[in-house]
C-alpha positions as CSV (number, residue, x, y, z in Angstrom):
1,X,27.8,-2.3,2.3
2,X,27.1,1.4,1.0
3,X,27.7,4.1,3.0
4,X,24.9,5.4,5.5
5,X,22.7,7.9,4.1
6,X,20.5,10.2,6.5
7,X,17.5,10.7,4.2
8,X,15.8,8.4,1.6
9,X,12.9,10.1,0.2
10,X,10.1,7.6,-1.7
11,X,7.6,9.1,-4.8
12,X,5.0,6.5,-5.7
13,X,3.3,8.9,-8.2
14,X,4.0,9.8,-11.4
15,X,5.4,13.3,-11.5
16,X,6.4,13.4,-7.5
17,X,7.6,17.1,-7.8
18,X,6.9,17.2,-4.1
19,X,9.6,14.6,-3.1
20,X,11.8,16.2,-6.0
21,X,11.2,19.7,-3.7
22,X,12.2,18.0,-0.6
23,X,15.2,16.3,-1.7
24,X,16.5,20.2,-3.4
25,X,15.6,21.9,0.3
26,X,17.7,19.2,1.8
27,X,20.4,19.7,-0.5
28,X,20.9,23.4,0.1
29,X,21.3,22.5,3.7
30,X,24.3,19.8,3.3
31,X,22.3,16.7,3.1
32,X,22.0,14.6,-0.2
33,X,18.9,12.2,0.2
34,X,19.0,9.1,-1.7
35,X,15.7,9.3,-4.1
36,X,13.4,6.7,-5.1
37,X,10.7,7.1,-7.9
38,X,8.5,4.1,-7.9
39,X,5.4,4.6,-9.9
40,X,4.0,1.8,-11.8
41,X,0.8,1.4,-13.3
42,X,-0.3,-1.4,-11.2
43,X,-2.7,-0.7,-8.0
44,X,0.1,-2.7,-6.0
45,X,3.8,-3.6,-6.3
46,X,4.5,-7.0,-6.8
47,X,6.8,-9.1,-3.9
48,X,9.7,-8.6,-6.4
49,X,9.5,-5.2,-6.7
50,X,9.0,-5.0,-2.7
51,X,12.0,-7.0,-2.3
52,X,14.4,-4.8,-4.5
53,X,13.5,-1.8,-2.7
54,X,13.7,-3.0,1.3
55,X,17.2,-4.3,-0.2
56,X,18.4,-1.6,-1.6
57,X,17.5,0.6,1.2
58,X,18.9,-1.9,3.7
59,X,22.1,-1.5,1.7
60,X,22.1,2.3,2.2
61,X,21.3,2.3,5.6
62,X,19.3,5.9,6.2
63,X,18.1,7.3,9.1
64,X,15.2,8.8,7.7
65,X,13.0,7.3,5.5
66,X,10.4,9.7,3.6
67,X,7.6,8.6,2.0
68,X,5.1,10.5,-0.6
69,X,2.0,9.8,-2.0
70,X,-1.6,10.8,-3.5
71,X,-5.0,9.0,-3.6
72,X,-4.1,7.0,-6.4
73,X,-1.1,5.6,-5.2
74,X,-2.3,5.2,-1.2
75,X,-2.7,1.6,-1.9
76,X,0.7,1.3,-2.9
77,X,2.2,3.6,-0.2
78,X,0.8,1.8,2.5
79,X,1.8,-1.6,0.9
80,X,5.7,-0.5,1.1
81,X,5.5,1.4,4.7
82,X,4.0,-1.7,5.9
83,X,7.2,-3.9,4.4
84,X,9.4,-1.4,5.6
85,X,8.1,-1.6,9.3
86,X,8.3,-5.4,9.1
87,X,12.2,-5.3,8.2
88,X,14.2,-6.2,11.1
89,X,17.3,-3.7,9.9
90,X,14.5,-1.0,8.9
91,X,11.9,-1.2,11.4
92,X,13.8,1.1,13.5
93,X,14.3,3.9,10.9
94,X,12.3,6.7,11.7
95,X,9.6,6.6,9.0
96,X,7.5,9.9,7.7
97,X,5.0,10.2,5.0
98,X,3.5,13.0,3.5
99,X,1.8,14.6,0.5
100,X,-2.0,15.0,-0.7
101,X,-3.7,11.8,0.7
102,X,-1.5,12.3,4.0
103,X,-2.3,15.5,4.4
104,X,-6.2,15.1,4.2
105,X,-6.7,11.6,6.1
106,X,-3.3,11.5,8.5
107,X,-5.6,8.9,11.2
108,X,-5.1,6.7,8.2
109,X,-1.4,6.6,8.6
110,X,-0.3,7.9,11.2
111,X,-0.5,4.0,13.4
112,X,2.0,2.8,10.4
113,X,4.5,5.2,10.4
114,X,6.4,7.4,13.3
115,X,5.4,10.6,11.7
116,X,2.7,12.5,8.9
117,X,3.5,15.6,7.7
118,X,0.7,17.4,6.8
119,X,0.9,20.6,3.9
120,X,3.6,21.9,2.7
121,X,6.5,20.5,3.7
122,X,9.8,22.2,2.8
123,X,10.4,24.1,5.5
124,X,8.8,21.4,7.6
125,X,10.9,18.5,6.7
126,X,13.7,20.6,6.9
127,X,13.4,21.7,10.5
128,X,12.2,17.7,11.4
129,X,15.1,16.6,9.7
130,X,17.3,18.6,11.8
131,X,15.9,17.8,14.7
132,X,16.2,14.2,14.1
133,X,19.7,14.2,13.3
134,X,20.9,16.0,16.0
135,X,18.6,13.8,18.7
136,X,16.0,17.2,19.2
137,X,12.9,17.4,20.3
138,X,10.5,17.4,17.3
139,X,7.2,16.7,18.7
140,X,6.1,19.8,18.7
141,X,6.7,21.0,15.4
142,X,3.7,22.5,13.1
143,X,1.9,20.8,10.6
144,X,3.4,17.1,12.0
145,X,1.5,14.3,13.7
146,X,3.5,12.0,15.7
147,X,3.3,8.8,17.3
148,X,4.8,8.6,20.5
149,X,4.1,5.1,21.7
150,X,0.2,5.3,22.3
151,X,-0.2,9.0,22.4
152,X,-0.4,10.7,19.2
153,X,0.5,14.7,18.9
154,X,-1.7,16.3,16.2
155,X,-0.2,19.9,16.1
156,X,-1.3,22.6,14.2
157,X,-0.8,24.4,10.5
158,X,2.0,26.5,10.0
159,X,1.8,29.7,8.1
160,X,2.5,28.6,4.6
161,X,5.5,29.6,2.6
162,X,4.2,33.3,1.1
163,X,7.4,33.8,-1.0
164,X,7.8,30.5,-3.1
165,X,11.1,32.2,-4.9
166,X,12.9,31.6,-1.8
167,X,12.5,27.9,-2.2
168,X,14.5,25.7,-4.5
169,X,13.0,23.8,-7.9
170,X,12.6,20.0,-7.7
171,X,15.9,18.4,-8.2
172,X,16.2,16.6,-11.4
173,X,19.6,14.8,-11.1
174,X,21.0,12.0,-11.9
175,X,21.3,9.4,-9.6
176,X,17.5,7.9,-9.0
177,X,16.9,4.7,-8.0
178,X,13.7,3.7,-10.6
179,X,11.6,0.6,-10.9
180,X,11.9,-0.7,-14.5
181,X,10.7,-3.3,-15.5
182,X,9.9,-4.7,-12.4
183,X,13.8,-4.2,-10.7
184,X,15.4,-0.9,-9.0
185,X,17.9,0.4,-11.1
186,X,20.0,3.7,-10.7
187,X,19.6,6.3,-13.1
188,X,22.8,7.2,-14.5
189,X,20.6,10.3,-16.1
190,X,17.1,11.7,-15.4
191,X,14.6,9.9,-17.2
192,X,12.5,12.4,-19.5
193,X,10.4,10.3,-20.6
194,X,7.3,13.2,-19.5
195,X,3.9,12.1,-19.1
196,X,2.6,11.9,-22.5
197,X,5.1,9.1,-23.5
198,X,3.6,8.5,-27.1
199,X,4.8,12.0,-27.8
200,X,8.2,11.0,-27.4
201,X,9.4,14.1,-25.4
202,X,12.4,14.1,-23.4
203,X,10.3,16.6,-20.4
204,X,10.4,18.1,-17.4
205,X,7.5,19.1,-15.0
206,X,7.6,22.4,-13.5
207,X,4.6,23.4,-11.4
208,X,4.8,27.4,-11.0
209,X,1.5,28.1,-8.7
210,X,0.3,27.1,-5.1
211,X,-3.4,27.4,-4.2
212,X,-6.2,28.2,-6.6
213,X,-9.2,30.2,-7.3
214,X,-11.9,27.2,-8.0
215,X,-13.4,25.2,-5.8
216,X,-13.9,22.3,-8.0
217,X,-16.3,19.6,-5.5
218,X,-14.4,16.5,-7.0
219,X,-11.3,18.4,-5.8
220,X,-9.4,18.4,-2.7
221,X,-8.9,22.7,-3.2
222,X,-12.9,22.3,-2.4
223,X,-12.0,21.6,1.5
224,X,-9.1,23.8,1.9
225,X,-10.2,26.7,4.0
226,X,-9.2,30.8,2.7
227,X,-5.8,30.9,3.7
228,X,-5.2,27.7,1.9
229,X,-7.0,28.8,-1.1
230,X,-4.5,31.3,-1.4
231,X,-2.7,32.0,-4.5
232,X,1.2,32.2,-4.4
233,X,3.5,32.1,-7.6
234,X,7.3,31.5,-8.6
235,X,8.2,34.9,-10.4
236,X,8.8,34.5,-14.1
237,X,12.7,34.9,-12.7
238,X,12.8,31.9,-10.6
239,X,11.2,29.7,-13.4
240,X,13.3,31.3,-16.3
241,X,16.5,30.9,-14.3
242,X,15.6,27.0,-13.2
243,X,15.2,26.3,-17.0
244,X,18.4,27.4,-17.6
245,X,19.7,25.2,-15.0
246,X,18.1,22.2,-16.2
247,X,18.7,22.7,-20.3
248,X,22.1,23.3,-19.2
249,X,22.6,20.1,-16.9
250,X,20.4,17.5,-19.0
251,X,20.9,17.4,-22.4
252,X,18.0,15.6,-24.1
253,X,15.5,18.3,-22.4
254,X,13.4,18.8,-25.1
255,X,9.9,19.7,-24.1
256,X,8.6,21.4,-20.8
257,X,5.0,20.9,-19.1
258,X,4.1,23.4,-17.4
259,X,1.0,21.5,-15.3
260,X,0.0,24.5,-13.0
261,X,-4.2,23.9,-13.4
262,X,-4.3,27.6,-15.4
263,X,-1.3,29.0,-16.8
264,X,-3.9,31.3,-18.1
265,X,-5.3,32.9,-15.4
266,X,-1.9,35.0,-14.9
267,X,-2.3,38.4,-16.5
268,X,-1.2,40.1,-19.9
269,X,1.6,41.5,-18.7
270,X,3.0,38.4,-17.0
271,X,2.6,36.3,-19.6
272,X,4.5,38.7,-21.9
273,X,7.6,39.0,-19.7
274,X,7.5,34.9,-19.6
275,X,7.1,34.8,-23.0
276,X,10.2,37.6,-24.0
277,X,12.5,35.7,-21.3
278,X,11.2,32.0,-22.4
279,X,12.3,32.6,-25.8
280,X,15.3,34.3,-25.5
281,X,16.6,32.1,-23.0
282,X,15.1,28.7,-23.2
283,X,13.2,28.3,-26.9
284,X,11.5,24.8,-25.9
285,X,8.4,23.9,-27.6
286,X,6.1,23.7,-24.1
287,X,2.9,22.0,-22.4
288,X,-0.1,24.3,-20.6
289,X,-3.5,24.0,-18.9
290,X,-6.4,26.7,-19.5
291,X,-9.7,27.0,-18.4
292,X,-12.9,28.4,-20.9
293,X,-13.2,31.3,-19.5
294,X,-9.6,32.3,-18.9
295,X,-8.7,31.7,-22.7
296,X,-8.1,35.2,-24.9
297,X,-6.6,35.6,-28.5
298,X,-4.0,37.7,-27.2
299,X,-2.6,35.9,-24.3
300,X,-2.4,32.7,-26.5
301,X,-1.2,34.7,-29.4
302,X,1.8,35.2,-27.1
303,X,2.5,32.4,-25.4
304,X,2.5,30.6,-29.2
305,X,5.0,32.7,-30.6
306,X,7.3,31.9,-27.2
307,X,6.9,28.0,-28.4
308,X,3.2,26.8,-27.1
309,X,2.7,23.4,-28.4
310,X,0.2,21.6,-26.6
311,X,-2.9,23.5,-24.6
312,X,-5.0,21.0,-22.2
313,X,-8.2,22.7,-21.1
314,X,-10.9,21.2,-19.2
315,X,-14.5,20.4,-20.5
316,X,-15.6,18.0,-17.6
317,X,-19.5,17.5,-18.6
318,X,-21.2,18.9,-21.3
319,X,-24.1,19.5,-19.4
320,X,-24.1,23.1,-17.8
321,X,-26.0,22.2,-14.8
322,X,-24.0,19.3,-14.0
323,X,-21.0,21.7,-14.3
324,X,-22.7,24.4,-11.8
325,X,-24.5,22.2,-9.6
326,X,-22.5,19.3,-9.0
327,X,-18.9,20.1,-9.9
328,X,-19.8,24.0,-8.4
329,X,-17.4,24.8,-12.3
330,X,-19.3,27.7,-13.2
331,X,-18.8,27.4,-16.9
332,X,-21.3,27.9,-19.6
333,X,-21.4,26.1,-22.8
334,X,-21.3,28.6,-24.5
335,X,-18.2,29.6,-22.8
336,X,-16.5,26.0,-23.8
337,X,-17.3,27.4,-27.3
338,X,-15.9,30.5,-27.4
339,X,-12.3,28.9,-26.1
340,X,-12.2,26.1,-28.8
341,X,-13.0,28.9,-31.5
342,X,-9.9,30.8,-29.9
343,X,-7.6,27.5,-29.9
344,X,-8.7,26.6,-33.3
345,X,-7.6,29.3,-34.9
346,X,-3.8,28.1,-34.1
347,X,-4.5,24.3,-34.7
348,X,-1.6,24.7,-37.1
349,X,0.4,25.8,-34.6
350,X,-1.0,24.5,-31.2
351,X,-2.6,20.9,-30.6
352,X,-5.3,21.7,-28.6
353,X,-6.8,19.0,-26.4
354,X,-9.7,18.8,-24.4
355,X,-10.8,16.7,-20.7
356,X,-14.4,15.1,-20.1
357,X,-15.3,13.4,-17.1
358,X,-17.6,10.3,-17.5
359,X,-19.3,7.5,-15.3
360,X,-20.8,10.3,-13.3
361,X,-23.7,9.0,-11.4
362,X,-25.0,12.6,-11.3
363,X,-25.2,12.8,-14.9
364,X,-28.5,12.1,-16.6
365,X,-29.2,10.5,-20.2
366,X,-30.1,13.9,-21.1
367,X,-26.6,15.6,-19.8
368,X,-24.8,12.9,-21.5
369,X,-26.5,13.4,-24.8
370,X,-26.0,16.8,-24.4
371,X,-21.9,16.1,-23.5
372,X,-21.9,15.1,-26.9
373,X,-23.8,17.2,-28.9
374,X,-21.0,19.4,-27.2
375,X,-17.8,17.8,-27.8
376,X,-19.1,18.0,-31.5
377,X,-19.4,21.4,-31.8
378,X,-16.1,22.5,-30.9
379,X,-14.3,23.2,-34.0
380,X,-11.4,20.3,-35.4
381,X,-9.2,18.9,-35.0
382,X,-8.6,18.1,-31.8
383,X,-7.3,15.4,-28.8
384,X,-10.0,14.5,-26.4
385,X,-9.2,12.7,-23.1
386,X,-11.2,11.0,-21.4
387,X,-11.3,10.9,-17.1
388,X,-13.2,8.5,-14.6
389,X,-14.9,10.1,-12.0
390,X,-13.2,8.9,-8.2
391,X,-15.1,10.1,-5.2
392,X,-11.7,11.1,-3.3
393,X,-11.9,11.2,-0.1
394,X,-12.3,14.6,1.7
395,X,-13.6,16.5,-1.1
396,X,-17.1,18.3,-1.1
397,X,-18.5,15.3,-4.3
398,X,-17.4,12.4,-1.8
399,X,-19.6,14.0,1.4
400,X,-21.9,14.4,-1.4
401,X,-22.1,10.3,-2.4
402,X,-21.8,9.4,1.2
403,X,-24.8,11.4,1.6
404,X,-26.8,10.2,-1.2
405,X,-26.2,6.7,-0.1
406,X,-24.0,6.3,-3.6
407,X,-20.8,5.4,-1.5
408,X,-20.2,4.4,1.8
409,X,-18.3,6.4,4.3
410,X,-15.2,3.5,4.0
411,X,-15.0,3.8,0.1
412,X,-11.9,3.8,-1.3
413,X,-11.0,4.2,-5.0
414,X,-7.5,4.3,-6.2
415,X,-7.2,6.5,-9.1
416,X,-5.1,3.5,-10.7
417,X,-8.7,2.0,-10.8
418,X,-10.3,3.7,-13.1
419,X,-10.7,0.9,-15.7
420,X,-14.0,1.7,-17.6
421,X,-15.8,-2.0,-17.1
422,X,-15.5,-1.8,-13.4
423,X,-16.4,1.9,-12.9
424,X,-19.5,1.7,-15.6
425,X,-20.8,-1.8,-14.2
426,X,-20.8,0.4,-10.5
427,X,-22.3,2.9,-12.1
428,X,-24.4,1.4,-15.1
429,X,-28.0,4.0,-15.2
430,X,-26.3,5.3,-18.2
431,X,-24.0,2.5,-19.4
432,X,-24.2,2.4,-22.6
433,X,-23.6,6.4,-23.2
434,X,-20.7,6.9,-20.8
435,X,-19.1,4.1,-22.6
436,X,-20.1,5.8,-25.8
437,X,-18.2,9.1,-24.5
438,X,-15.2,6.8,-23.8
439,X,-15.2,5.7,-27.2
440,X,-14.9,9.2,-28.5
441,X,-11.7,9.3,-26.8
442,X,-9.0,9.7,-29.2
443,X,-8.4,12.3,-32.1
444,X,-11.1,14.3,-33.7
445,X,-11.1,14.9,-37.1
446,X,-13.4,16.0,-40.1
447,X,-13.7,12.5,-40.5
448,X,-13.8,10.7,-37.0
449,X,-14.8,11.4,-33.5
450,X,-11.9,9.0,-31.7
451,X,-12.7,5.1,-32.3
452,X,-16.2,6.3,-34.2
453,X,-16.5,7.2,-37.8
454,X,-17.9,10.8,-37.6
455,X,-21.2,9.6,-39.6
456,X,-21.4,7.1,-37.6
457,X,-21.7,9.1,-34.5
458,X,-25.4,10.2,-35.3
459,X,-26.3,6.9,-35.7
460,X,-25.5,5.7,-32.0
461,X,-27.2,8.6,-30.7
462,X,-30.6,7.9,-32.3
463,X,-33.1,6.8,-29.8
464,X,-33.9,3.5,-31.1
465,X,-30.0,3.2,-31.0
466,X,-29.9,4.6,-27.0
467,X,-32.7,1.6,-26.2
468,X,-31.4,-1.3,-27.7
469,X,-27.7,-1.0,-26.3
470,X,-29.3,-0.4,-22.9
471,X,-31.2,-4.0,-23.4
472,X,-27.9,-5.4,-24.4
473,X,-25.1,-4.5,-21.7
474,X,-23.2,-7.5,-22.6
475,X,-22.6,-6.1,-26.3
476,X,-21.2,-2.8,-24.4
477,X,-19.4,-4.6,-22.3
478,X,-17.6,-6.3,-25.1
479,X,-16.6,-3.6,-27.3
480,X,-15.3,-2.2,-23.9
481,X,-12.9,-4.8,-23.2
482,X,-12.1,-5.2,-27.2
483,X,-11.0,-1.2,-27.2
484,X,-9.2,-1.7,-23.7
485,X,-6.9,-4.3,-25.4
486,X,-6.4,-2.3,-28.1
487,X,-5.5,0.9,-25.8
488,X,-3.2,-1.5,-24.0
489,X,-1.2,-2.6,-27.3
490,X,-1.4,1.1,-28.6
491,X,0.6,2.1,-24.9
């Protein structure tokens, strides 16, 4: 038998920098969680998987057992709460959960587990934790609900955290219990494997902004109200200094993403006091996100020369009204334009990559034709990434479907399933062109526009083209299962 532990803290997402906070708030106070990262790519664990993780924490014993999730990994999170609570030595642990999905449906959890925690939850957890261990009173702390038999307590926000230097960086030391291949194993290093895995980066996530300035309807920023909105960074210090931590403590560090949603949007002057202190003190070829209209020669002339490798910016449709009226993005073409002219002009230097979102109901066979005609224009080469459009629940597009009789008000779609036959045969007006976007996923050259020859291209877009795939679903439907496989072999 291990030793007891007083906090195990449970990711079921990919990057989990939430739980990775948590577990770096409780160690400042004297408490070393035990952490679990168990993202998979399946909508559910399997009973194996379950098993190796209600025995491992049976074999540690904690107190506290902390559970995070998001939308795309709810299915899974409830799956392992439910195990947990059905374990004779665990049922008794005090069991929390928390993060995005938590936070914006807590009546969906909160008759499963003893506790949800609901926004930010450093401080939070810290003060619950506390209470818990020395047998307090911690029903009336903010931003928790708690199940007290039959009653539930449903307090209210807490001010949120204004200076986020005075918080520590997610923890990335060794010591992890991780599912691989199917059985828990403890890390005796971080794994770095980083998001984009066929880049073959040893990476850290760092995440350097809370709140932001779009209200994006597919979003869940759309329903926070002006306080929440509210944009609060980690001073080019703090995020300098925390590198230098890391590339000291793990060796293979190789690449960094920085995946705040606009690294952009911070002004000149910032960006060249990152950029002086970035490569003097860390010199790591880096990941960031920009929006059109955010992009400027100068800013990214900067950030390039501090070791800017990768920049992600959002498209989303190519149709401008779609953009405006249902995604409330108010970006113009011409706009999308202007940015790719920008990036292109360090393509030997940057790999520039761009995000569309298909198997939009809202999107018309005009809008779609118009996506591409887009796409096209922005100058090569380039990565383009393709997103399915989930109506997640509590955001301004999901009222939306529910009121357009599109979804019903108990819809639930996991972001795990997002494969392209189910979500086009739901959605299958335009079935033949959003499949035709998906197959422009992929690299963009001179010469190709993803799985597409580029002369080919014009030839799938022709009318006569448009109306005879539309007669023929079944032929879509097969080259959509023929380029899954060979996505699948490729990952």
């Amino acid at each position: 038998m291990a030793k007891q532990i007083d906090v195990a803290l449970i990711g079921t997402s990919l990057v989990n920098l939430g739980i990775r906070s948590l577990k770096a708030s409780l160690k400042e106070i004297g408490i070393s969680p035990q952490l679990y990262i168990l993202n998979t790519r399946n909508l559910t664990y399997t009973d194996s998987e379950i098993k190796h993780v209600i025995t491992a924490l049976k074999d540690q014993d904690p107190k506290i057992i902390g559970l995070s999730c998001i939308e795309y990994s709810a299915i899974k999170a409830k799956q392992l709460i439910k195990s947990i609570k059905s374990s004779d030595l665990l049922r008794n642990k005090i069991l929390i959960v928390g993060g995005v999905h938590p936070s914006i449906c807590p009546e969906e959890y909160i008759d499963l587990v003893d506790i949800v925690l609901i926004g930010e939850g450093e401080r939070v957890f810290i003060e619950l934790t506390e209470s818990i261990l020395n047998n307090k009173d911690y029903s009336s702390i903010s931003n928790l609900w708690v199940r007290n038999g039959e009653k539930i307590i449903k307090n209210k926000k807490g001010p949120l955290i204004e200076d986020l230097d005075i918080l520590p960086l997610p923890d990335y030391s060794s010591g992890v219990n991780m599912l691989v291949s199917g059985r828990l194993v403890k890390s005796k290093k971080e794994d770095l494997s980083g998001r984009y895995t066929h880049l073959k980066k040893k990476a850290v996530f760092l995440f350097g902004v809370r709140g932001c300035p779009k209200r994006c309807s597919y979003c869940i920023n759309s329903r926070y109200d002006s306080y929440q909105w509210k944009i609060r960074k980690v001073s080019i210090n703090k995020i300098v200094e925390y590198l230098q931590i890391l590339k000291r403590n793990l060796k293979e560090l190789d690449f960094i993403f920085f995946i705040e949603d606009d690294f952009f949007r911070r002004n000149q002057d910032e960006i060249e006091e990152f950029s002086l202190m970035y490569k003097r003190k860390i010199n790591l070829p880096f990941f960031m996100n920009c929006s059109p209209e955010t992009v400027s020669d100068i800013k990214l002339n900067i950030l390039v020369k501090a070791g800017l490798k990768i920049l992600n910016m959002g498209i989303q449709s190519g149709s401008e009204s779609v953009n405006k009226i249902i995604f409330n993005r108010n970006i113009d073409s011409a706009e999308i334009i202007r940015a790719g002219g920008i990036i292109h002009e360090y393509s030997s230097k940057v790999y520039p990559m761009y995000d569309v979102i298909v198997s939009n109901p809202y999107e018309r066979h005009e809008d779609l034709l118009g996506g591409i005609n887009l796409i096209q224009k922005i100058p090569k080469p380039f990565m383009l990434h393709i997103h399915y459009l989930v109506f997640y629940k509590g955001t301004v597009l999901y009222d939306k479907a529910v009121k357009d009789g599109l979804i019903d008000e108990n819809y639930l779609e996991s972001g795990y399933d997002l494969h392209v036959l189910k979500q086009h045969l739901k959605k299958n007006e335009n079935y033949y062109l959003n499949s035709l976007i998906s197959w422009m996923e992929g690299r963009h050259t001179a010469w190709r526009r993803g799985y597409i020859p580029a002369f080919f291209l014009k030839v799938l877009i022709m009318k006569k083209c448009c109306v005879f795939f539309k007669m023929f679903p079944n032929l879509v439907f097969f080259i959509n299962i023929v380029l899954d496989r060979v996505c699948k072999r490729k990952s």
